[in-house]
C-alpha positions in Angstrom: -3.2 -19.0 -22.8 -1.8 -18.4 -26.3 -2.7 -15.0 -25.9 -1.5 -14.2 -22.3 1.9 -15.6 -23.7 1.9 -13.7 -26.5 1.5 -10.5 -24.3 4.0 -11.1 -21.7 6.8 -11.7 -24.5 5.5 -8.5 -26.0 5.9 -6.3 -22.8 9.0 -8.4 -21.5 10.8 -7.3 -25.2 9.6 -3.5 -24.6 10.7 -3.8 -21.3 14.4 -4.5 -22.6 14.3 -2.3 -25.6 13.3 0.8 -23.0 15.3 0.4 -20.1 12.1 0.0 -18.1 11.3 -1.4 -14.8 7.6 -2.7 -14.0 6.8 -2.4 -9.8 3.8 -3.7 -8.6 2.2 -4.1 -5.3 1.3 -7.1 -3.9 -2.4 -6.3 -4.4 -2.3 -6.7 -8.3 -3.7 -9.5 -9.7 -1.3 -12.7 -9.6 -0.4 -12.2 -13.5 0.5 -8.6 -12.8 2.5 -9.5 -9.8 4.2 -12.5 -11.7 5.5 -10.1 -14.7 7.1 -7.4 -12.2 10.9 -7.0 -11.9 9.5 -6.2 -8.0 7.0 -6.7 -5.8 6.5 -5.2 -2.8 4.3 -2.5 -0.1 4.6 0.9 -0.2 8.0 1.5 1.9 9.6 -1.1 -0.6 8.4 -0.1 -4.0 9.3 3.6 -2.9 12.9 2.4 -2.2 12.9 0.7 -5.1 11.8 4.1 -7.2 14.7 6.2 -5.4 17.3 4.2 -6.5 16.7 2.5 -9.8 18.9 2.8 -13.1 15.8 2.6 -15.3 14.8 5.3 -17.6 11.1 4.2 -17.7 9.6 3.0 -14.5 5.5 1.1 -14.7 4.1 1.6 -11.3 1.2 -1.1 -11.3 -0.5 -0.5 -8.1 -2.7 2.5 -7.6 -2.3 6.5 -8.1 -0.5 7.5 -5.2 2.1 5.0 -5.7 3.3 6.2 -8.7 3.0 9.8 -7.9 5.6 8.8 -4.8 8.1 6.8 -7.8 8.0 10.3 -9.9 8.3 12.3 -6.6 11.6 10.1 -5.7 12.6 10.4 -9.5 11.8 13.5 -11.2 13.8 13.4 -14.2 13.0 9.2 -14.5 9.3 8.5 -17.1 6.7 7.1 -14.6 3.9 5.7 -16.0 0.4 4.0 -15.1 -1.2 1.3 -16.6 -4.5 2.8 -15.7 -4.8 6.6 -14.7 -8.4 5.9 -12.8 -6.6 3.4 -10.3 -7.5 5.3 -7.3 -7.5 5.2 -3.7 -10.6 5.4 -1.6 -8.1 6.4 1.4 -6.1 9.2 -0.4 -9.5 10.2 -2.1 -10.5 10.7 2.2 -8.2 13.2 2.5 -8.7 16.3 0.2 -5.7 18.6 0.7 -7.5 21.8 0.8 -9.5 20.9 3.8 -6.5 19.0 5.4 -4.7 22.3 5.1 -7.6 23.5 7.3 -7.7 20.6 9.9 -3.6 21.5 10.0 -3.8 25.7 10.5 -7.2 24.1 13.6 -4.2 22.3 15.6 -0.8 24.7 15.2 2.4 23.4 16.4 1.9 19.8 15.6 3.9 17.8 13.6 2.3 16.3 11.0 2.6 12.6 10.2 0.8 11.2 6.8 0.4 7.6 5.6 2.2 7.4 2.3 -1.6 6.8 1.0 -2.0 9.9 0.5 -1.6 12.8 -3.1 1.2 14.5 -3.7 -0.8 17.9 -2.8 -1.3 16.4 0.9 2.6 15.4 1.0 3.3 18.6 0.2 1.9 19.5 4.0 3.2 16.8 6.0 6.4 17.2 8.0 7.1 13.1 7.6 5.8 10.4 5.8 5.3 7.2 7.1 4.3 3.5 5.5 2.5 0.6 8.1 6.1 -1.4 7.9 7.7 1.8 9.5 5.2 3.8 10.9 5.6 2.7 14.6 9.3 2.7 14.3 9.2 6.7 12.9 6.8 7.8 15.8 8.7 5.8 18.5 11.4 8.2 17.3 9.8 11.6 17.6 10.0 13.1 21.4 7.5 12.4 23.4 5.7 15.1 24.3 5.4 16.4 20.7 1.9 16.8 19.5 1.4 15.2 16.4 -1.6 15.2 13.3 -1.8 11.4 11.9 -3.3 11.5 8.0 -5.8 10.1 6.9 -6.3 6.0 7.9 -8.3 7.0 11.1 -7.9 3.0 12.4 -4.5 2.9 11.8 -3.8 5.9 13.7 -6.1 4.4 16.7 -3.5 1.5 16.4 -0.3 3.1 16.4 -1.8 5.5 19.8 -2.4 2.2 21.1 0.7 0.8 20.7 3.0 3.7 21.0 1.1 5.4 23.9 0.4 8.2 21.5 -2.2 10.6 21.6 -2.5 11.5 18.2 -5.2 14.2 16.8 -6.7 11.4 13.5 -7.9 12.1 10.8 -11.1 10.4 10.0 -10.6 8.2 6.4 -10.6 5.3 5.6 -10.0 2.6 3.2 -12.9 0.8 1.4 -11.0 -2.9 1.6 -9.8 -2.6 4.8 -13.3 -1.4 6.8 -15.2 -4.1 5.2 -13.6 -7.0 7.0 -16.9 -9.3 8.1 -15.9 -9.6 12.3 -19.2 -12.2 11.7 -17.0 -14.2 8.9 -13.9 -13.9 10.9 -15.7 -15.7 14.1 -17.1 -18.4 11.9 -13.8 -19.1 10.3 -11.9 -19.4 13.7 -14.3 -22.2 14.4 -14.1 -23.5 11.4 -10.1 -23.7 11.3 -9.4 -23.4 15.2 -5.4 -23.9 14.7 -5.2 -21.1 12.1 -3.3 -18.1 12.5 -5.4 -14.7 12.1 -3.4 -12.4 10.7 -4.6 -8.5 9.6 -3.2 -5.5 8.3 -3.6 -2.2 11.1 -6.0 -0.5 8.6 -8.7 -2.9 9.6 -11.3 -1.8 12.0 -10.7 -2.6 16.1 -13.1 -5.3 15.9 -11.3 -7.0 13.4 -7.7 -6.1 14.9 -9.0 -7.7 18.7 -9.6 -11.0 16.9 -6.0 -11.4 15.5 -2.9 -12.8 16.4 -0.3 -10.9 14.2 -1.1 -7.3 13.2 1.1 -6.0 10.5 1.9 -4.1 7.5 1.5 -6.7 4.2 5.3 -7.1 4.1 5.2 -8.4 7.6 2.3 -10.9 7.2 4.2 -12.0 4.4 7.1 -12.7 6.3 4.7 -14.3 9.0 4.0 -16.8 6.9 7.0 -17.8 6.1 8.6 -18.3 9.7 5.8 -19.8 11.6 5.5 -23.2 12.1 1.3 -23.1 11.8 0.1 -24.2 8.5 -3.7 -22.5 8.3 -3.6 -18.9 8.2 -7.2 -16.5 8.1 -6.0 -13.3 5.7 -7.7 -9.9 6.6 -6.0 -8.0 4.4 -6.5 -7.6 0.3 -6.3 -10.9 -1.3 -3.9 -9.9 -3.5 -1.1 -11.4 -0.9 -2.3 -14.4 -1.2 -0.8 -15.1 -4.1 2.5 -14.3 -3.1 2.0 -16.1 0.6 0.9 -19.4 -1.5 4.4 -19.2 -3.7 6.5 -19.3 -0.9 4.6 -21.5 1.3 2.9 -24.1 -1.2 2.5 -26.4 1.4 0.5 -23.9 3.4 -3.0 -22.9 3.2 -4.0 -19.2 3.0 -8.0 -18.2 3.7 -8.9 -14.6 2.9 -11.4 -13.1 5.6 -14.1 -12.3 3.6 -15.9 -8.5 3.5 -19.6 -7.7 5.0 -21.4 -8.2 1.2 -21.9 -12.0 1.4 -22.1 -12.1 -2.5 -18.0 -12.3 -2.1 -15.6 -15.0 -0.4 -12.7 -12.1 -0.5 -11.7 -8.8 -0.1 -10.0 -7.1 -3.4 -9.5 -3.8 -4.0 -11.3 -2.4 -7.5 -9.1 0.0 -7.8 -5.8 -2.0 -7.7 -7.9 -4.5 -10.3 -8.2 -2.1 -12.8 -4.6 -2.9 -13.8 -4.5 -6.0 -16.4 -1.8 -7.4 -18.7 -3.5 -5.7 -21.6 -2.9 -2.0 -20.2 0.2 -2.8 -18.9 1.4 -4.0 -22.4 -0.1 -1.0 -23.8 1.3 1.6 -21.7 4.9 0.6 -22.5 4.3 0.0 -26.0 2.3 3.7 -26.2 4.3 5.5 -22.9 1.1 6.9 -21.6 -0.7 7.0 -18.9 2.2 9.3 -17.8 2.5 10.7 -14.3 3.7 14.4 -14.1 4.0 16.7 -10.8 4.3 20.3 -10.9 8.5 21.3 -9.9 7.2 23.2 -6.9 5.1 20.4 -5.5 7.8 17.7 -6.4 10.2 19.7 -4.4 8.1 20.2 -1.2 6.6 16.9 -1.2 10.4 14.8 -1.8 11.1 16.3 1.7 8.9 14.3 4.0 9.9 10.8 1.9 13.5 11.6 2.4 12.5 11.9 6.0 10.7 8.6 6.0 13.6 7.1 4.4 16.1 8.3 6.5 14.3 7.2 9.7 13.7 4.0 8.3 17.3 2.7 8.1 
């Protein structure tokens, strides 16, 4: 403990001394998420980057997020605690061969999740988060053909409940398909008042068996509001952390994922953020995140669209 204090007085004092701001998502670990001047989902942590006074801004979360805070803030320091925190469902979508699935469907407008590179940004027309994404389609006429990028079961849900028909790309995120439907059915016995809750990157399966589908801001809020005081989480157990501070009285039970050797779902490559990197990338200002002018300038144009539509 002596030394966990020790750090987070360390990178609280750098934090001052630098005019920096540390943004993490609510999949970080809960000593990550405790440190942060925010937490939030992608739509929120975006805002957040657009508008902030900071000079430095430490994007704890994974790649693409802190690619999107440099995009919003060009001439703003953006750095990384750890430059191999990844995303299995950007990672899906190379942008060389999305360029190709793009030029195999002219004239459609094309929608990608904000989980996505800069590179792939740089093609899409509007980029969209799961807090907004329904609310930016319902907006876009309705006989305009559209390309969805790259969460294949997300885009099955948003056709679904916008009456869409989409052209999907097929990715996928590693935490989100690996929701045990088995494990879900056996806790649903086992707490039959509970509330199932799961985020729209979870398979169909998964999404049939639950009673609030949502982006994590939304569960979150969920939470909160409803009167029921058992909740089964299919979504990264990261949340949990932050749904258990708000509600203490409540009780929050991740859905576990198919490998039975775990009892919840986390994401590796969120984890590879610790205190330790975090204090060492503000004291050191490196991992640094830099995007080529050109691309910055294309890719700004979709977020400012998402952003717009948004309000």
């Amino acid at each position: 403990m002596d030394k966990k204090n020790e750090l987070i007085e360390k990178i609280n004092a750098l934090k001052k001394e630098k005019n920096a701001v540390i943004m993490a998502h609510y999949y970080q670990s809960a000593e990550i998420q405790d440190i942060a001047d925010i937490v939030g989902d992608s739509l929120a942590l975006a805002q957040w980057a657009a508008n902030t006074k900071a000079d430095i801004m430490v994007v704890c979360g994974v790649h693409f997020m802190g690619e999107t805070a440099k995009i919003l803030s060009p001439k703003k320091k953006v750095l990384v605690p750890d430059k191999n925190a990844g995303c299995s469902l950007a990672d899906s979508c190379p942008a060389d061969e999305f360029a190709k699935f793009i030029q195999q469907h002219p004239d459609h407008i094309v929608v990608s999740y904000v989980n996505t590179t800069a590179a792939v940004k740089t093609l899409t027309d509007i980029v969209v988060t799961s807090t907004n994404a329904r609310k930016i389609i319902d907006q876009l006429p309705k006989d305009a053909k559209i390309i969805f990028a790259p969460d294949r079961n997300f885009g099955n849900y948003l056709n679904n409940v916008t009456g869409r028909n989409m052209v999907l790309w097929n990715g996928g995120c590693h935490v989100h398909e690996q929701f045990s439907v088995e494990k879900l059915i056996e806790l649903k016995r086992q707490y039959p008042t509970a509330k199932v809750l799961a985020h729209p990157e979870c398979k169909n399966s998964v999404l049939q068996l639950a009673d609030v589908i949502g982006s994590t801001q939304a569960l979150l809020n969920y939470t909160q509001q409803n009167t029921a005081t058992e909740f089964l989480i299919a979504t990264e157990s990261g949340i949990l952390h932050e749904m258990q501070k708000h509600s203490p009285h409540k009780r929050f039970i991740p859905v576990p994922p198919i490998d039975s050797m775990h009892d919840c779902n986390e994401c590796h490559y969120m984890r590879l953020n610790t205190l330790e990197k975090l204090y060492a990338c503000l004291r050191d200002e490196t991992p640094e995140i830099t995007i080529a002018t050109d691309t910055q300038k294309k890719a700004i144009r979709p977020i400012l669209k998402m952003l717009e539509m948004s309000k």
